[in-house]
N, C-alpha and C positions, 0 to 999 in steps of 0.2 A: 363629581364622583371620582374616587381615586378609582382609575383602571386597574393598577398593581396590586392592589388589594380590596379586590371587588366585594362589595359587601351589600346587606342591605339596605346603604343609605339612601338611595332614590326610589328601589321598587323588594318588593321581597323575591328572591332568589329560588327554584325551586331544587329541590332534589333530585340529579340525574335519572333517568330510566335507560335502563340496557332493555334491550330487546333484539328483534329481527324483521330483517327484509327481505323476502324471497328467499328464506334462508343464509341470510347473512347476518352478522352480529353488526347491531348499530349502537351507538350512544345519543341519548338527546339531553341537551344542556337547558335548563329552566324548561322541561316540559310544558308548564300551565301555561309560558307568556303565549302574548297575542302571537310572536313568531318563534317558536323553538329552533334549537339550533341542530340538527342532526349530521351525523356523520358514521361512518364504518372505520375499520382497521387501517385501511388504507392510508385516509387523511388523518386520522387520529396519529399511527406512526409519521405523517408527517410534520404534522405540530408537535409531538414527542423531538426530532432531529433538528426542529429551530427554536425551539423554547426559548432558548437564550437573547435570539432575534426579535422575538416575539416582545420578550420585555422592554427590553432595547427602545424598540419601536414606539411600545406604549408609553415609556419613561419619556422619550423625547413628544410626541405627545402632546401629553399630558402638561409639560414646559413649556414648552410653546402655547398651549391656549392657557396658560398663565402669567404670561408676559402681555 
């Protein structure tokens, strides 16, 4: 599966849900899988400020377990 442009070639993808936690706004990525991925504001602007790192990371990656 390409990381850089995740799609649903291995499993299907679901539809984020925004919601709350003790009154806090949370996001969860692929709600339905077996492990969803949750986060708040916080970490979410964190991954907003390395985006760029983030690819980066995956790109090489994703290169290497292709070598």
């Amino acid at each position: 599966m390409n990381l850089t442009n995740a799609s649903a070639e291995s499993h299907t993808v679901g539809r984020p849900k925004v919601g709350q936690y003790k009154g806090h706004p949370m996001i969860t990525l692929n709600p339905d899988d077996r492990f969803p991925f949750q986060f708040g504001i916080h970490k979410a602007r964190l991954v907003l400020q390395h985006i760029e790192e983030i690819r980066k990371f995956v790109e090489n990656a994703e290169r290497a377990a292709a070598a």
